[in-house]
BARO-423777 format. One line per field, with one value per residue (C-alpha): residue number from 1; residue in three letters; x, y negated, z. Coordinates in steps of 0.001 Angstrom, whole numbers, always signed. Last residue first. Layout:
BARO-423777
nr = (NUM,...)
rest = (ALA,...)
xx = (X,...)
yy = (Y,...)
zz = (Z,...)
end
This chain:
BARO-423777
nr = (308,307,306,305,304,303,302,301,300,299,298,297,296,295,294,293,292,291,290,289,288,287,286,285,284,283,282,281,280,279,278,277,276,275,274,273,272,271,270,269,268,267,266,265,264,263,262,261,260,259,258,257,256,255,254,253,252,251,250,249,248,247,246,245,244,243,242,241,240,239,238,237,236,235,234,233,232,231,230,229,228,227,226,225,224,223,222,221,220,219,218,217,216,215,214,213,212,211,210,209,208,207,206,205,204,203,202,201,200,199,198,197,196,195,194,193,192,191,190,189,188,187,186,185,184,183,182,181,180,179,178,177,176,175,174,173,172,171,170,169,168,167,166,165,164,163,162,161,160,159,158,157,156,155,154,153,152,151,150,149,148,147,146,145,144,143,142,141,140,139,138,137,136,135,134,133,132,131,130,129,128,127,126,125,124,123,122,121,120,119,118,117,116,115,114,113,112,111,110,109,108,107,106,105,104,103,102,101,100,99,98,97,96,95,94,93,92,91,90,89,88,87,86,85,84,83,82,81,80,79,78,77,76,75,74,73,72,71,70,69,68,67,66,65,64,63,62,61,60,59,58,57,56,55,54,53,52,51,50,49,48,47,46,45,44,43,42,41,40,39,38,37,36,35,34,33,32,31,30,29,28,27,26,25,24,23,22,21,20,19,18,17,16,15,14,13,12,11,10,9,8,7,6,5,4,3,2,1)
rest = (UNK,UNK,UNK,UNK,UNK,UNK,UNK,UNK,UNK,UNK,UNK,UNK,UNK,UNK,UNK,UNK,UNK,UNK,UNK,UNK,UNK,UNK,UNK,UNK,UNK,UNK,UNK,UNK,UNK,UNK,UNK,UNK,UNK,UNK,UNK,UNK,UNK,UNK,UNK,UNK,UNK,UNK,UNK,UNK,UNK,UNK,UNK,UNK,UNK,UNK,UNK,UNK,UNK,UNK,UNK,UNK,UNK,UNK,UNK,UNK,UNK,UNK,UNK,UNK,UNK,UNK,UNK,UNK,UNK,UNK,UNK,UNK,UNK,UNK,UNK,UNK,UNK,UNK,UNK,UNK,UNK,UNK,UNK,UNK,UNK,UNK,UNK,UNK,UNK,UNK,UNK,UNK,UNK,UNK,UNK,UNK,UNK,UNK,UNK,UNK,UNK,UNK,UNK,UNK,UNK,UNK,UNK,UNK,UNK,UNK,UNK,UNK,UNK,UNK,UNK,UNK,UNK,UNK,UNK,UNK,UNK,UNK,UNK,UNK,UNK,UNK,UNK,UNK,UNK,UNK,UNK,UNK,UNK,UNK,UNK,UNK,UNK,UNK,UNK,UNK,UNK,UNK,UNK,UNK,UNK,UNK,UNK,UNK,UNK,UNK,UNK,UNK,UNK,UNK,UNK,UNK,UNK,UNK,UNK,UNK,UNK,UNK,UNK,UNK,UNK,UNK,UNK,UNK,UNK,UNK,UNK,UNK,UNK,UNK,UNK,UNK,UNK,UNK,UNK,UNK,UNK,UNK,UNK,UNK,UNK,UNK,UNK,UNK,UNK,UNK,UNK,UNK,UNK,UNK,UNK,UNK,UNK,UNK,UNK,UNK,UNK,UNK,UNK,UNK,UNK,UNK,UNK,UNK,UNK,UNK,UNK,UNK,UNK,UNK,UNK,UNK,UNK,UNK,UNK,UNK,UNK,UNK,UNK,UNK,UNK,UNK,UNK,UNK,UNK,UNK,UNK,UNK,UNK,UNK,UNK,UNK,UNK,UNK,UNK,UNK,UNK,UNK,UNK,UNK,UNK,UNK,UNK,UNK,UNK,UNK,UNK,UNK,UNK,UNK,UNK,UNK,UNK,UNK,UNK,UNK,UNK,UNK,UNK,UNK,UNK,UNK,UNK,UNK,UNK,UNK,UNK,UNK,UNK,UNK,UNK,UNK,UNK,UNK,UNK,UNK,UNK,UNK,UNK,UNK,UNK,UNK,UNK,UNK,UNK,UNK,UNK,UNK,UNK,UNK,UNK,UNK,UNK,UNK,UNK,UNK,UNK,UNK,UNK,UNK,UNK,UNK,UNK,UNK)
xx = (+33751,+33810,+31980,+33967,+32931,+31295,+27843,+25647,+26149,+28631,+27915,+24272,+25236,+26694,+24390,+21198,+23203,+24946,+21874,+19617,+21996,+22457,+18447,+17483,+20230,+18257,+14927,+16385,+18162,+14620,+13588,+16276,+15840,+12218,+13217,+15910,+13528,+10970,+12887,+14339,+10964,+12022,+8690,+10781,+13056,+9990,+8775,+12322,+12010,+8938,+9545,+12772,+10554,+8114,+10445,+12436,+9562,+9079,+6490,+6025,+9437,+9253,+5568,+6718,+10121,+8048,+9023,+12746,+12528,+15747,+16946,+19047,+17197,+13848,+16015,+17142,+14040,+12474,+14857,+13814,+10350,+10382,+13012,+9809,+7182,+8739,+8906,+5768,+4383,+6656,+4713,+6643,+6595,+8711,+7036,+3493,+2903,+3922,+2055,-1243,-2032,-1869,+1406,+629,-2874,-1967,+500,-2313,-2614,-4011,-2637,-360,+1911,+1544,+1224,+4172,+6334,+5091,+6446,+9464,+10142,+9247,+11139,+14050,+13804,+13771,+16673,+19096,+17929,+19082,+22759,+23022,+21751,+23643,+26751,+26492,+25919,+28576,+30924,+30282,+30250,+33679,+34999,+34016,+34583,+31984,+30132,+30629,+29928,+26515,+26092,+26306,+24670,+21446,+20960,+21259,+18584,+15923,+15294,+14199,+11139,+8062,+7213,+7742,+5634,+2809,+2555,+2798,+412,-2659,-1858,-2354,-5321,-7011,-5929,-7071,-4539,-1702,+1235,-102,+1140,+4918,+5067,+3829,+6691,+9003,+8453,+8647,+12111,+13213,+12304,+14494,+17089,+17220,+16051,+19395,+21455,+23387,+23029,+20425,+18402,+21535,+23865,+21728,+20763,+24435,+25947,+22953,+23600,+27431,+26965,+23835,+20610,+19327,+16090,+16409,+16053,+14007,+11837,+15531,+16312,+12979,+13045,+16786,+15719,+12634,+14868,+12731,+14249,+12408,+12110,+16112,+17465,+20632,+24034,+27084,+30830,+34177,+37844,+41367,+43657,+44594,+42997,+40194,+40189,+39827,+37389,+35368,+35398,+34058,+31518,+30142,+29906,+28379,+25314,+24797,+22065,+20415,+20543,+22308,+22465,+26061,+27634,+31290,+32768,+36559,+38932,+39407,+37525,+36393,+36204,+34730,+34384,+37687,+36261,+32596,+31776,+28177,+27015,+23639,+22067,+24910,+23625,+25251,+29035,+32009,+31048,+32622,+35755,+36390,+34994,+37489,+40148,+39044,+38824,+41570,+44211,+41781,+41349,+38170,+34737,+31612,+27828,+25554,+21966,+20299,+17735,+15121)
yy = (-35316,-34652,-37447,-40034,-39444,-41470,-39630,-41299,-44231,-45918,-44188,-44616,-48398,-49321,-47058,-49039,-53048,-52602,-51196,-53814,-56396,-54552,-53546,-57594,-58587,-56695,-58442,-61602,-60913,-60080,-63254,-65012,-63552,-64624,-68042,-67745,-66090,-68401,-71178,-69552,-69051,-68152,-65899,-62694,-64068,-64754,-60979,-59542,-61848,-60818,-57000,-57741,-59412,-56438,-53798,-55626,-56677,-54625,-53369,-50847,-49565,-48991,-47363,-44823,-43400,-41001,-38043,-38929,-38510,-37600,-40259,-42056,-42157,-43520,-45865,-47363,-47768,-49197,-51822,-52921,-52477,-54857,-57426,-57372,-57612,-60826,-62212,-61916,-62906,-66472,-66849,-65709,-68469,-66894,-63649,-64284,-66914,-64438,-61684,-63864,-65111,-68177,-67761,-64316,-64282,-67777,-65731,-63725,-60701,-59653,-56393,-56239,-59159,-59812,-56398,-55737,-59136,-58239,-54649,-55228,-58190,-55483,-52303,-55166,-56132,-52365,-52175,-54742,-53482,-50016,-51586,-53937,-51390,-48567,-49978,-51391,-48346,-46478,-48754,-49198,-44405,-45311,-47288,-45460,-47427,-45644,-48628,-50456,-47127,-47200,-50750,-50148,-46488,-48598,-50424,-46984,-45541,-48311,-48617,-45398,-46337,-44542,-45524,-49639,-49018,-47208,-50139,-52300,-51440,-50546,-53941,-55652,-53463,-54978,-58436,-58401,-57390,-59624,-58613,-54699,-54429,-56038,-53185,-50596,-51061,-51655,-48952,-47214,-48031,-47341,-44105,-43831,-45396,-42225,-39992,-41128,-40918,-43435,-41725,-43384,-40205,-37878,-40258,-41146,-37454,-36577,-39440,-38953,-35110,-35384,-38370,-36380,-36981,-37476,-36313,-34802,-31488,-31397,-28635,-26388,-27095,-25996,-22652,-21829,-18237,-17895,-18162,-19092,-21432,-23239,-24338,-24297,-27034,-26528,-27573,-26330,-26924,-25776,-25387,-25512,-26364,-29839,-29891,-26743,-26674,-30611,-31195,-28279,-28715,-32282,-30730,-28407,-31394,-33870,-30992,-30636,-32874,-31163,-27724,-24996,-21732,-21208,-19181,-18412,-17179,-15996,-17134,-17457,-20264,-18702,-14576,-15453,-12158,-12039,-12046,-12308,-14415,-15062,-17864,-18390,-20783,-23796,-26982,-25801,-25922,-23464,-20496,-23575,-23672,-20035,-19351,-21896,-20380,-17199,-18063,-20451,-17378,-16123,-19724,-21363,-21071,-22725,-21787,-24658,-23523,-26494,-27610,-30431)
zz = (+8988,+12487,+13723,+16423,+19812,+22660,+21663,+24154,+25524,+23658,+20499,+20591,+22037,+18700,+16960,+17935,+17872,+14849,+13040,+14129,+13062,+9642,+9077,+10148,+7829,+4886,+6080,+5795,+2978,+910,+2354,+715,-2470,-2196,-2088,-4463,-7545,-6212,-7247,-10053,-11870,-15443,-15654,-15634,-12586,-10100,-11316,-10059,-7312,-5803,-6473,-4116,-1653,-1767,-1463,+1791,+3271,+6686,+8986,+5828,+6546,+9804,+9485,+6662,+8976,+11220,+9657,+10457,+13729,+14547,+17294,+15472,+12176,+14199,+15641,+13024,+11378,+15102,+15280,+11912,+12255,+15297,+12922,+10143,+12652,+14070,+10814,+10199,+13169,+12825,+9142,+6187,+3078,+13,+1092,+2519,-138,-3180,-1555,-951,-4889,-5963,-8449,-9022,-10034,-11837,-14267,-16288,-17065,-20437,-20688,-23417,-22826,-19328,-18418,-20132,-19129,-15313,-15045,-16936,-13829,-11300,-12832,-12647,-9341,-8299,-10397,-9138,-5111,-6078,-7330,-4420,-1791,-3133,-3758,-217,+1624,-266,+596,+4466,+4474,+2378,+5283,+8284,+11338,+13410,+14163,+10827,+8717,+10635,+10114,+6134,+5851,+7440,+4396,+1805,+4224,+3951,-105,-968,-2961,-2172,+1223,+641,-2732,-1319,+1257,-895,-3317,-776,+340,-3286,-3778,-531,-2075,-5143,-7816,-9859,-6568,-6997,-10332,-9177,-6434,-8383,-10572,-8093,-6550,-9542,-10053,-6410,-7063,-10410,-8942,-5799,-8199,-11017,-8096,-5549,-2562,-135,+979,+891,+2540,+5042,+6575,+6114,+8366,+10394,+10942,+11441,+13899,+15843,+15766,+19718,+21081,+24494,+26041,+29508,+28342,+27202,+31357,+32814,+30028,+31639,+33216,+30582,+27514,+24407,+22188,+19342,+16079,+15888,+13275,+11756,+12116,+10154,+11683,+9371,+10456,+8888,+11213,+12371,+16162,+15743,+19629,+20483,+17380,+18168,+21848,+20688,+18256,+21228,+23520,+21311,+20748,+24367,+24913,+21799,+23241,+21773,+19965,+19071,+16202,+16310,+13562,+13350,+10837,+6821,+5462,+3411,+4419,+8111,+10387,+11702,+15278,+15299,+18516,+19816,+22506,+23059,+25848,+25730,+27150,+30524,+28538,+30303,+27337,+24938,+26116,+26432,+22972,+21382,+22893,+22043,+18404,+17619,+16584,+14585,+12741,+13091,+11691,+13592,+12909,+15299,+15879,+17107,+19751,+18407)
end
């Protein structure tokens, strides 16, 4: 995806800035309003660019802008037609940027009454699918792995690792630990109601195929769970987000929480832990994952720290 990129820098920055970026191939549009900006004050400079070149604009940025006051938006560009550099915009790549990412994560994974609320009622659906038939029981999952927001606030920890951002770490792990807590407790609610007022009974748990396939995961298993790892992380760092649902379904990390929280409402500690433990699995497959994608995203590609 190409980007429009809106920059505001101090007057005195403006030409400078101009001058440095004019000298970038990724760069198709290039317009400077001198004194236009009222907050910050400064001049605007709005550049249409391609995705390859994206790292380069925000390090001219960073070099230009130094200490002053500066700001950088991004935004998508549905196209770019320009018929004397069309072979070049073809050849673009697909790359989310630091500044994107960092902002992509933190709104799906912030710590907000939606974001517990969703992973609430994934857990609830969750824990009713774990007492149904088995083709229910799937259907379940899966809507529960898509619906609760449980991926992002994971990969906010290796991401703050790899760019040595502290708070970005933090974040990350209040979110997991405190989103995780109430998904498990949706689950165990779910059971003791359904239990209580709707006649279920404990043995369509206890027998049934998500308990076995989560406190006992099979060598496939597992391997689909670290593949749909990798491929989460991926997905996030190369901006294609829309494509997030099959990573997370290849995964366990609703289903093993819903697991426990249920394990915990019938006073079964020993599946609480074993399906704890698979529910760290799959978290430590997201971290190692993680580690490994934006680790070589940034020393590959981006080379830069963000902005922000």
């Amino acid at each position: 995806m190409h980007r429009v990129i809106d920059i505001t820098v101090p007057s005195n920055r403006g030409e400078q800035l101009i001058a440095a970026l004019n000298q970038l191939e990724g760069v198709v549009g290039l317009t400077w309003q001198h004194g236009a900006s009222i907050k910050p004050v400064g001049d605007v400079v709005t550049v249409h660019a391609l995705n390859r070149a994206t790292d380069d604009v925000m390090r001219a940025v960073a070099t230009i802008g130094g200490d002053t006051p500066f700001t950088v938006v991004t935004a998508e560009v549905a196209s770019i037609s320009d018929p004397g550099n069309q072979k070049q915009i073809d050849a673009d790549v697909d790359e989310a940027i630091w500044e994107e990412l960092e902002t992509g994560l933190r709104h799906q994974g912030r710590l907000t009454a939606n974001f517990l609320l969703l992973m609430a009622l994934g857990g609830v659906i969750g824990a009713a699918g774990a007492f149904t038939e088995p083709a229910i029981a799937a259907v379940a999952y899966v809507a529960s792995a898509i619906i609760a927001p449980g991926f992002e606030p994971l990969a906010k920890l290796p991401l703050g690792i790899v760019l040595r951002r502290a708070e970005v770490a933090r974040a990350g792990m209040l979110a997991t630990l405190t989103g995780y807590a109430v998904l498990a407790a949706a689950a165990g609610a779910t059971w003791l109601l359904l239990s209580n007022f709707g006649g279920v009974q404990s043995s369509a748990f206890l027998e049934g195929d998500v308990l076995k396939h989560t406190i006992h995961p099979s060598p496939e298993l597992l391997t689909i769970a670290l593949a749909g790892a990798f491929a989460g992380v991926l997905i996030q760092a190369s901006y294609r987000r829309s494509v997030i649902a099959g990573a997370l379904v290849a995964m366990r990390l609703i289903e093993a929480a819903s697991v426990a929280g249920i394990a915990l409402a019938m006073r079964r500690l020993d599946l609480a832990a074993a399906s704890g433990a698979r529910l760290a699995v799959d978290a430590g497959f997201v971290l190692v994952a993680g580690v490994i994608v934006f680790g070589l995203k940034q020393l590959i590609v981006h080379r830069r720290a963000p902005l922000h």
